[in-house]
Structure formats: C-alpha cells, structure tokens
Jmol script that loads the backbone (N, CA, C; Angstrom):
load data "model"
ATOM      1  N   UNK A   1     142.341  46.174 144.276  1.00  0.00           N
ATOM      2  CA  UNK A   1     141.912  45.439 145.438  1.00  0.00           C
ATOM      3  C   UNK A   1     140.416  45.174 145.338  1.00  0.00           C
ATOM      4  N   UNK A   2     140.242  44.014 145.554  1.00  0.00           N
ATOM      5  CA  UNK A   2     138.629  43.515 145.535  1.00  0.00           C
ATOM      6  C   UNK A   2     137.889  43.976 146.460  1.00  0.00           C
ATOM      7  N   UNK A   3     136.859  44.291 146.322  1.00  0.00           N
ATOM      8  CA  UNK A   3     135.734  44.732 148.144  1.00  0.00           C
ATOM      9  C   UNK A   3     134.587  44.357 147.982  1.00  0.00           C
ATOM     10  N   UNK A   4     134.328  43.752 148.841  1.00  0.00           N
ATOM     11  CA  UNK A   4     132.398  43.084 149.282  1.00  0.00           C
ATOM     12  C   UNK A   4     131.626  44.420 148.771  1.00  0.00           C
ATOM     13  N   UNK A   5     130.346  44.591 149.347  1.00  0.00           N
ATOM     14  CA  UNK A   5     129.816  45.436 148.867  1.00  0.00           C
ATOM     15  C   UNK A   5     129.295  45.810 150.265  1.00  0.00           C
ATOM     16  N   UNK A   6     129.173  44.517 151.290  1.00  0.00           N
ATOM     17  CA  UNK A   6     129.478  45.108 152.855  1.00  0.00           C
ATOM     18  C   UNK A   6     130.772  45.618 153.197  1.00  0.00           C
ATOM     19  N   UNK A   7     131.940  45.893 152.436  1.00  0.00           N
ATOM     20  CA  UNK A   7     132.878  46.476 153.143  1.00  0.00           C
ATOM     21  C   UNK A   7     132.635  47.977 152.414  1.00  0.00           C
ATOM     22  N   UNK A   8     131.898  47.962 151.686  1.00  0.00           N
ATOM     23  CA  UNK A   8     131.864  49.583 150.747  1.00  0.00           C
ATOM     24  C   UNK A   8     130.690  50.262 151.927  1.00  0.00           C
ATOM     25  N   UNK A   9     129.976  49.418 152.336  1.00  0.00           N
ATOM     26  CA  UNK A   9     129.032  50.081 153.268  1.00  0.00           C
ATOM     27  C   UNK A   9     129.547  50.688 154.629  1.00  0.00           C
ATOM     28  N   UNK A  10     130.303  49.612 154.805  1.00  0.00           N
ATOM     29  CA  UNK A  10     131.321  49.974 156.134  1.00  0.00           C
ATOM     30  C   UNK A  10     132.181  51.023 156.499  1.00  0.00           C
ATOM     31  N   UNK A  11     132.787  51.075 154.847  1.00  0.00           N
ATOM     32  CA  UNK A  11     133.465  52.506 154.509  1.00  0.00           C
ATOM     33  C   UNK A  11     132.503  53.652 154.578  1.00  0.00           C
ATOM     34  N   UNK A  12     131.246  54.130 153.727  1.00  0.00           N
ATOM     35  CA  UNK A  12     130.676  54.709 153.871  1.00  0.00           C
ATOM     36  C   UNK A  12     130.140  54.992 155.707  1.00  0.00           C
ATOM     37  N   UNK A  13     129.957  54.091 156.107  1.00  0.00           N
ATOM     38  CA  UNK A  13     129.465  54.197 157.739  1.00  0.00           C
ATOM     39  C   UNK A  13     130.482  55.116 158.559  1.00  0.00           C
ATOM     40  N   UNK A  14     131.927  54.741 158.516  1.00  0.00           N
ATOM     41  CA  UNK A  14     132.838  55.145 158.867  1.00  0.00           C
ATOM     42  C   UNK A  14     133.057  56.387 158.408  1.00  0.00           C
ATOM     43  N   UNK A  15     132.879  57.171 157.318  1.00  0.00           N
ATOM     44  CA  UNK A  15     132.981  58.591 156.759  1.00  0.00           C
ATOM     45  C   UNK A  15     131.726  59.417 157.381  1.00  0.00           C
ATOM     46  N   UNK A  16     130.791  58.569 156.939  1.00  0.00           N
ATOM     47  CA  UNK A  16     129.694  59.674 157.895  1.00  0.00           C
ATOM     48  C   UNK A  16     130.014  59.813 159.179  1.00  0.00           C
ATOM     49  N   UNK A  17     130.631  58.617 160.489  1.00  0.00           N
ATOM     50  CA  UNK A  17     130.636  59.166 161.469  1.00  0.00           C
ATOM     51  C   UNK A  17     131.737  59.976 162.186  1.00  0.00           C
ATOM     52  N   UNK A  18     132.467  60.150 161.105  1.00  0.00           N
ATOM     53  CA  UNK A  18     133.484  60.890 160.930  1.00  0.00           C
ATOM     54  C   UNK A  18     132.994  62.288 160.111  1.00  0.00           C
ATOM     55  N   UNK A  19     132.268  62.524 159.680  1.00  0.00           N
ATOM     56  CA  UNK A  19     132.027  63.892 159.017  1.00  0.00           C
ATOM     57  C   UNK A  19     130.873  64.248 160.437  1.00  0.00           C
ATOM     58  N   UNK A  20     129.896  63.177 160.894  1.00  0.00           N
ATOM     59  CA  UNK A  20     129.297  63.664 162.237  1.00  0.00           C
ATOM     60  C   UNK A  20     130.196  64.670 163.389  1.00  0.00           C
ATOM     61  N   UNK A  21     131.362  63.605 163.763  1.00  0.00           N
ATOM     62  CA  UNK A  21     132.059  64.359 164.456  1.00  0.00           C
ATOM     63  C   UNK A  21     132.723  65.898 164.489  1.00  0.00           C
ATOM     64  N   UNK A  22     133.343  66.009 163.018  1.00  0.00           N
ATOM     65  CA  UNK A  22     133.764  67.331 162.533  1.00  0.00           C
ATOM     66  C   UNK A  22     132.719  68.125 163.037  1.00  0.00           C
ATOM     67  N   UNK A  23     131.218  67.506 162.321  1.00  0.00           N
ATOM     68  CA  UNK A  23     130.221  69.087 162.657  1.00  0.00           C
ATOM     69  C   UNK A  23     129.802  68.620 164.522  1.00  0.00           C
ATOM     70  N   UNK A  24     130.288  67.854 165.119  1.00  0.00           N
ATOM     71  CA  UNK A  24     130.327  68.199 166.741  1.00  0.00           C
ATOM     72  C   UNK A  24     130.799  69.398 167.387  1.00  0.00           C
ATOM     73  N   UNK A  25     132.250  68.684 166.885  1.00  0.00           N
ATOM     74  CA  UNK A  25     133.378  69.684 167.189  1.00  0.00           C
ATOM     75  C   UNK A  25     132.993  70.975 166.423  1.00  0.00           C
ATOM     76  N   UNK A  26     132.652  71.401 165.409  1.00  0.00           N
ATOM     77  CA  UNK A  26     132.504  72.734 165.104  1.00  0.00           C
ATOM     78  C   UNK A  26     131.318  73.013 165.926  1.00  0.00           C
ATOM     79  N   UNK A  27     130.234  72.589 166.384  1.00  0.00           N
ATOM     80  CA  UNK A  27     129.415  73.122 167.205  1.00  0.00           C
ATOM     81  C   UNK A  27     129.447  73.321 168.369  1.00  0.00           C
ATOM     82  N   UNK A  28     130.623  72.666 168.694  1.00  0.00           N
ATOM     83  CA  UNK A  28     131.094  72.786 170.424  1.00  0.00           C
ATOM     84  C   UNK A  28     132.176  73.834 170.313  1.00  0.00           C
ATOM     85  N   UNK A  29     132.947  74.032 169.108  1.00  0.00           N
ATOM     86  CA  UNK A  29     134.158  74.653 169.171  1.00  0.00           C
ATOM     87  C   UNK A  29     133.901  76.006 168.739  1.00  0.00           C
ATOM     88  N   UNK A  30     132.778  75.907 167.914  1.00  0.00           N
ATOM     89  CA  UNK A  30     132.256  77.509 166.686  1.00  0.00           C
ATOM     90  C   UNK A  30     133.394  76.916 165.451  1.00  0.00           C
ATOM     91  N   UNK A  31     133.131  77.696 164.473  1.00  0.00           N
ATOM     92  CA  UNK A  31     133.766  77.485 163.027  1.00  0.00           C
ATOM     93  C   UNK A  31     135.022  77.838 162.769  1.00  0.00           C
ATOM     94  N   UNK A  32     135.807  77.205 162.813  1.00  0.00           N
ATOM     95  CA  UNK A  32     137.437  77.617 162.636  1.00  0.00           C
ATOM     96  C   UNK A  32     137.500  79.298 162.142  1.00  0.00           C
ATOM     97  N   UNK A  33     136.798  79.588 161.151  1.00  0.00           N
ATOM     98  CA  UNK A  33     137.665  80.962 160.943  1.00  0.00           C
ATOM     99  C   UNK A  33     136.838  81.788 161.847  1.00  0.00           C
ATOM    100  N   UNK A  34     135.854  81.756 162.470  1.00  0.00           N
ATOM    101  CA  UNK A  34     135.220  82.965 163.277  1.00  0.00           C
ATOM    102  C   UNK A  34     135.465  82.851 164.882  1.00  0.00           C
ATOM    103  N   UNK A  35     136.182  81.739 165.307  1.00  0.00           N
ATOM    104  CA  UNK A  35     136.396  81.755 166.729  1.00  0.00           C
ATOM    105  C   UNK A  35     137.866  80.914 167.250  1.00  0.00           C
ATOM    106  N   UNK A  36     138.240  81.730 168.153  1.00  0.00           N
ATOM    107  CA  UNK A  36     139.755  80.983 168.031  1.00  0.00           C
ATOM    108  C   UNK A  36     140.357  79.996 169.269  1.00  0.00           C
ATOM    109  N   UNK A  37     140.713  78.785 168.710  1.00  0.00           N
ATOM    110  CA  UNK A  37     140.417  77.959 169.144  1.00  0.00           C
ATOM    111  C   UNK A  37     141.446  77.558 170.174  1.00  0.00           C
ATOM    112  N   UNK A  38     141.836  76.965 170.853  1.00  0.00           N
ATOM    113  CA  UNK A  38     142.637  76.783 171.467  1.00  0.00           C
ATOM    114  C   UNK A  38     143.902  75.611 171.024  1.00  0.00           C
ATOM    115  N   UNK A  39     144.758  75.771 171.707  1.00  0.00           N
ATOM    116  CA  UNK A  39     146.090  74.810 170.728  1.00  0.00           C
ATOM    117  C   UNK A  39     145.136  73.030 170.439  1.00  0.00           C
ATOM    118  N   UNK A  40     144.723  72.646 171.933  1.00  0.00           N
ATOM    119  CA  UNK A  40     144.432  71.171 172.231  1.00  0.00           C
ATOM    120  C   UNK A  40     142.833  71.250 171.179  1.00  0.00           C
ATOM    121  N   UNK A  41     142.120  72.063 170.999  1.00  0.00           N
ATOM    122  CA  UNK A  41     141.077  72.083 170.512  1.00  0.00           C
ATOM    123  C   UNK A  41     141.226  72.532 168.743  1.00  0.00           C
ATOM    124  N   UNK A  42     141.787  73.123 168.201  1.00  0.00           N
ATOM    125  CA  UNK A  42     142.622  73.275 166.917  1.00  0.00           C
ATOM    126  C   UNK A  42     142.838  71.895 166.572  1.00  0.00           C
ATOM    127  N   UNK A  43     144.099  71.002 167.219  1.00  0.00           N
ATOM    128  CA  UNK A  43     144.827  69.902 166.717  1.00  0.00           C
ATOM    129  C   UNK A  43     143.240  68.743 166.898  1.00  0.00           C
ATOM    130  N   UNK A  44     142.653  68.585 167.765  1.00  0.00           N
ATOM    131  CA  UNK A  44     141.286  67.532 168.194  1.00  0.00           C
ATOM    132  C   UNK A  44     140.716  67.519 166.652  1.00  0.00           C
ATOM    133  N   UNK A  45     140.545  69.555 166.287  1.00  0.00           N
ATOM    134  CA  UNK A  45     139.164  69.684 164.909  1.00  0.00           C
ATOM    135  C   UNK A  45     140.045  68.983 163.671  1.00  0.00           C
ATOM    136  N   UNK A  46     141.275  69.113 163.686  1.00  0.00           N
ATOM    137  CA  UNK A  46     142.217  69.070 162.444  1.00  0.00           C
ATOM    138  C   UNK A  46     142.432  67.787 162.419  1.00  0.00           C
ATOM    139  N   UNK A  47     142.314  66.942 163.477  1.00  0.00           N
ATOM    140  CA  UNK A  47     142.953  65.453 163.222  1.00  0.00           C
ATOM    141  C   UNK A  47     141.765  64.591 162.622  1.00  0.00           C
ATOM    142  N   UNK A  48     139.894  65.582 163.350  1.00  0.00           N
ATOM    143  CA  UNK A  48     139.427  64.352 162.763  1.00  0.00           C
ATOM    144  C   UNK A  48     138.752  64.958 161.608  1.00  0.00           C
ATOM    145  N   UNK A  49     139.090  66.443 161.179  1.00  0.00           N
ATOM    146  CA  UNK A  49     138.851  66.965 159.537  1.00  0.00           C
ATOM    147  C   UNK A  49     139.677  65.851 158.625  1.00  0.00           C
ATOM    148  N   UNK A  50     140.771  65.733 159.046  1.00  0.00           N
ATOM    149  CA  UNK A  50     141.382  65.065 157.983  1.00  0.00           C
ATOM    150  C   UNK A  50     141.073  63.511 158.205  1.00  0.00           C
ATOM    151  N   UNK A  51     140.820  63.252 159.016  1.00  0.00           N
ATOM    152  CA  UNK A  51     140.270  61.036 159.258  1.00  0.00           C
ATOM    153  C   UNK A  51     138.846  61.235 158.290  1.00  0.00           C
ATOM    154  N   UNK A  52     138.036  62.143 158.817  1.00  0.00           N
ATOM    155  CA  UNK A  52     136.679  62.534 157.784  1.00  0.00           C
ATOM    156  C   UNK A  52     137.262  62.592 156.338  1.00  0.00           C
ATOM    157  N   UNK A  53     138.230  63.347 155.789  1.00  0.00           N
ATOM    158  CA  UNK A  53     138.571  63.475 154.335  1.00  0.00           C
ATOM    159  C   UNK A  53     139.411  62.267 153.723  1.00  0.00           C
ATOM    160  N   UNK A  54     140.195  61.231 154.692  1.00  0.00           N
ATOM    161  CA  UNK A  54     140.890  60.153 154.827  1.00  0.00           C
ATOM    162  C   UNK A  54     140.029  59.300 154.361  1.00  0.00           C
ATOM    163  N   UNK A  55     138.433  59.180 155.001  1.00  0.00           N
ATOM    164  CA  UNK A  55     137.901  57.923 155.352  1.00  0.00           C
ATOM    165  C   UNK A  55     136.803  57.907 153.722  1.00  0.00           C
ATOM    166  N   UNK A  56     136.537  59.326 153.707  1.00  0.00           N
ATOM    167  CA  UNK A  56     135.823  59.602 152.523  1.00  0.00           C
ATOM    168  C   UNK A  56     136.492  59.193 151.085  1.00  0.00           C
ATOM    169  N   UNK A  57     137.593  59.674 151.091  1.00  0.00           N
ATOM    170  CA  UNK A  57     138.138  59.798 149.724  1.00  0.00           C
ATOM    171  C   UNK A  57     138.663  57.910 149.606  1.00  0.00           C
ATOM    172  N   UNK A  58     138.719  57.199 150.805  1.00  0.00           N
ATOM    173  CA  UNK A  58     138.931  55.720 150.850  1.00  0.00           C
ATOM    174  C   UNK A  58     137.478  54.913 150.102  1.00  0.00           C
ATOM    175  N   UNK A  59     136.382  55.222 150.903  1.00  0.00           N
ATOM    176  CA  UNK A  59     134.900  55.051 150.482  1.00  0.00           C
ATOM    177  C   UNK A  59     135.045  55.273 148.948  1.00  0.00           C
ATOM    178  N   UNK A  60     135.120  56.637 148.684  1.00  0.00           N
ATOM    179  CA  UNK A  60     135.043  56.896 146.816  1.00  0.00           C
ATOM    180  C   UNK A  60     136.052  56.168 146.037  1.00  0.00           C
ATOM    181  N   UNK A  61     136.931  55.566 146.643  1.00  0.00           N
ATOM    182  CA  UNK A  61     137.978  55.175 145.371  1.00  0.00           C
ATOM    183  C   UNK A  61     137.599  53.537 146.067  1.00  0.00           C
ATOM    184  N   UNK A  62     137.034  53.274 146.576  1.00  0.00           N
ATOM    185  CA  UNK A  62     136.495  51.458 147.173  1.00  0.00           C
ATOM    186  C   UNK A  62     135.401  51.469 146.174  1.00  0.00           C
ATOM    187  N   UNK A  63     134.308  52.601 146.209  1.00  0.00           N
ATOM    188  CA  UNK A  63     133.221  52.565 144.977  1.00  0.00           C
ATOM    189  C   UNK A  63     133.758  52.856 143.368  1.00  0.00           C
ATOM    190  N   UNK A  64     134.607  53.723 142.872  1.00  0.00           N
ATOM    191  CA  UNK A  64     134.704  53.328 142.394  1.00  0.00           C
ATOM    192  C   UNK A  64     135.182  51.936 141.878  1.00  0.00           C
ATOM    193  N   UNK A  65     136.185  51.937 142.406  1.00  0.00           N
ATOM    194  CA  UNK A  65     136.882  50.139 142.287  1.00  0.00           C
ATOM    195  C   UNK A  65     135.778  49.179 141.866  1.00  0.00           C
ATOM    196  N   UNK A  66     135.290  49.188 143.058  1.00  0.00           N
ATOM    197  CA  UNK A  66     133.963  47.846 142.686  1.00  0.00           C
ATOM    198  C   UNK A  66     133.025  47.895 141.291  1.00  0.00           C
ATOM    199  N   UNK A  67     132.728  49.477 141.065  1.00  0.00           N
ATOM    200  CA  UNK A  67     131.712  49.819 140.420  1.00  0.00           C
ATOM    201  C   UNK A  67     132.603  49.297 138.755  1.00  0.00           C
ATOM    202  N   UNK A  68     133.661  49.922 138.485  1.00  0.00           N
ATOM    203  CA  UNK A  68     134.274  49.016 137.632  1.00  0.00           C
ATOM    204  C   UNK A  68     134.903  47.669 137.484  1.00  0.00           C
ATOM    205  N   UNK A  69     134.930  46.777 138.582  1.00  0.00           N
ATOM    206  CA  UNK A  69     135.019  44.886 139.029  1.00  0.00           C
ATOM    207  C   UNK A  69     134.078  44.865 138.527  1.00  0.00           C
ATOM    208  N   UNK A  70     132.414  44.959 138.757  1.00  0.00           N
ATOM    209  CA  UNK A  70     131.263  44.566 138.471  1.00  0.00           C
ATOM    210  C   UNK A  70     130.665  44.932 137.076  1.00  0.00           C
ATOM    211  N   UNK A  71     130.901  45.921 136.485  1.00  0.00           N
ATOM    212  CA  UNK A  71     130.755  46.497 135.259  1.00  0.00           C
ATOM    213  C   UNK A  71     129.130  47.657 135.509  1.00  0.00           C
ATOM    214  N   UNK A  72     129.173  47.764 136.290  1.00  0.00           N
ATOM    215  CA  UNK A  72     128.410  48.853 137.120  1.00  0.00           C
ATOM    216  C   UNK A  72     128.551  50.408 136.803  1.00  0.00           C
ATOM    217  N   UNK A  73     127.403  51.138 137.204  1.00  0.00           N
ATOM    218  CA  UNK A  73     127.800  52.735 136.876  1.00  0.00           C
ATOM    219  C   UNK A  73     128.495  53.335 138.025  1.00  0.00           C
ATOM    220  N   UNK A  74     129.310  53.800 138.432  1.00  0.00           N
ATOM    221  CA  UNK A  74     129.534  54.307 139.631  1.00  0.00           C
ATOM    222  C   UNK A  74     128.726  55.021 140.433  1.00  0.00           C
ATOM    223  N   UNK A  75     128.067  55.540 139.830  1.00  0.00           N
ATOM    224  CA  UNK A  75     126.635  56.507 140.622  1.00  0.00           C
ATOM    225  C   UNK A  75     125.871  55.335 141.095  1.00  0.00           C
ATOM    226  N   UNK A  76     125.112  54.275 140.679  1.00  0.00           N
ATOM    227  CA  UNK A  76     124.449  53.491 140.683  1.00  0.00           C
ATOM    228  C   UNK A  76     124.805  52.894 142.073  1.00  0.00           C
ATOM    229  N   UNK A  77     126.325  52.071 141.993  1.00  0.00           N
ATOM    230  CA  UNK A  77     126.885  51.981 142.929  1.00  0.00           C
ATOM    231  C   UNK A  77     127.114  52.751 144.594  1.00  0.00           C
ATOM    232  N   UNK A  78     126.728  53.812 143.995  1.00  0.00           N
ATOM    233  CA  UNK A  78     127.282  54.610 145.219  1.00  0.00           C
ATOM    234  C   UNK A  78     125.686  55.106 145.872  1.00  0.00           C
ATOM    235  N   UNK A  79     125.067  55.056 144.693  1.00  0.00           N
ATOM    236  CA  UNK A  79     123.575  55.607 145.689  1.00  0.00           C
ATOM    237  C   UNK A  79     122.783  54.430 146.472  1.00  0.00           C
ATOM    238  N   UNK A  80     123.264  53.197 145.844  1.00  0.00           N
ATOM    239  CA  UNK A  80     123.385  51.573 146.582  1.00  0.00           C
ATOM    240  C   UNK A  80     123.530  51.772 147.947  1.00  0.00           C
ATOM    241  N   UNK A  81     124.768  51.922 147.707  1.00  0.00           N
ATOM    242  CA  UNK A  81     125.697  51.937 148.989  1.00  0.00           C
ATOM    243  C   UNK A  81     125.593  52.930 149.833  1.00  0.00           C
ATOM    244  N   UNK A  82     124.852  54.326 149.478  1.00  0.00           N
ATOM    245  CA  UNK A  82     124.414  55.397 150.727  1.00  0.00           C
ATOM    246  C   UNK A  82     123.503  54.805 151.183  1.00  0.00           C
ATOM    247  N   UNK A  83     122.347  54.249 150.076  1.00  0.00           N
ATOM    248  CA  UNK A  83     121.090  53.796 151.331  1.00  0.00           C
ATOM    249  C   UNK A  83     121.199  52.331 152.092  1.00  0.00           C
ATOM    250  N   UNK A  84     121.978  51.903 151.831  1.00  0.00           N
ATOM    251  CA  UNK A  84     122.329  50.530 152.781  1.00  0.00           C
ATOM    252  C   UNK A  84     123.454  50.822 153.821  1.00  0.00           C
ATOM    253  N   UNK A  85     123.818  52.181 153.684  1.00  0.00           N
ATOM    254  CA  UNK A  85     124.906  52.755 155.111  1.00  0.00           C
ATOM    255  C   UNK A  85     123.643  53.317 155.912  1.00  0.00           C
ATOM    256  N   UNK A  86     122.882  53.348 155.536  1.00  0.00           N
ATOM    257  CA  UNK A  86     121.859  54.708 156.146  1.00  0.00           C
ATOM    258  C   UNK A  86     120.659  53.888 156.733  1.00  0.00           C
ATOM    259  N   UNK A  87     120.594  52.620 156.366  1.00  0.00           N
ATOM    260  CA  UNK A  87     119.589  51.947 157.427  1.00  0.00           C
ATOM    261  C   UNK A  87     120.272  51.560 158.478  1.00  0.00           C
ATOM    262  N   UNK A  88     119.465  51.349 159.853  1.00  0.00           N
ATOM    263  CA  UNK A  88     120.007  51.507 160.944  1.00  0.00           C
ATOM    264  C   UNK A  88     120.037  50.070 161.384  1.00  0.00           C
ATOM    265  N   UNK A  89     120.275  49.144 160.755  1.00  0.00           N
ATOM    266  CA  UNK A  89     119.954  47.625 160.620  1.00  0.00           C
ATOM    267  C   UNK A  89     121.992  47.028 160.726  1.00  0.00           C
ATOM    268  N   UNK A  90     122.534  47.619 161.668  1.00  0.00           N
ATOM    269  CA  UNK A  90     123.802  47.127 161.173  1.00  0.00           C
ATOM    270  C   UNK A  90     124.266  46.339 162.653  1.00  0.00           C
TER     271      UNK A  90
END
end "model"
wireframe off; spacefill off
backbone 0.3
color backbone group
C-alpha cells in the first residue's frame, strides 16, 4: 500500500497520543502490577494499551513501506517523520 509522507506523520501523531494516554491512565490509575484496579478501570488501561501498540506497530510497518517505495533508509525515514509529528504546526 502506497502512503504520503503526511499520512506517515499522521500515523505517528496518532501513536503518540495514544501512548500519551496509556501514561494518563497509569498516572491516574498507578501501574498495573502495583495497584489494583478496578474491573471498568483495568478494561479503559487495556483497550487503549493495545490502540497505543495497534497504532504504533501500523506507523512502523507505513515507515517501513514507504522507506522501501522511495529507496530510502528506514531510520532516515522515520527520524523525518518523528520531527515533522512533533512540530506543533498541524
């Protein structure tokens, strides 16, 4: 599948604010193994641990993809694409 290099950013945007949330919820909730959580607060941390690991592992296999379309290094690519997720210009 083909991807812009604004949709690789987009992906990246979407994983960070999804890995943001996880460390919310662990700071509102305490850390899964040292405090015990409640049923509704368990399923909340677990649904968006895994959208965070969902959204990430989508981002890395979109960079790679592109990084080999373009004939690119994948690192190259990807440290591209952190600092153009990371300006606040969107």
């Amino acid at each position: 599948m083909a991807h812009t290099f604004e949709e690789l950013v987009q992906k990246q945007r979407a994983a960070e604010a999804a890995r943001i949330m996880v460390e919310e919820l662990r700071d509102t909730y305490g850390p899964p193994a040292e405090r015990r959580m409640t049923g509704a607060q368990s399923g909340t941390y677990e649904t968006a641990l895994r959208a965070w690991r969902d959204l990430a592992r989508d981002a890395q296999t979109a960079v790679s993809e592109y990084a080999k379309e373009t004939g690119r290094s994948r690192s190259e690519v990807e440290a591209e694409v952190e600092r153009a997720a990371s300006r606040d210009d969107r």
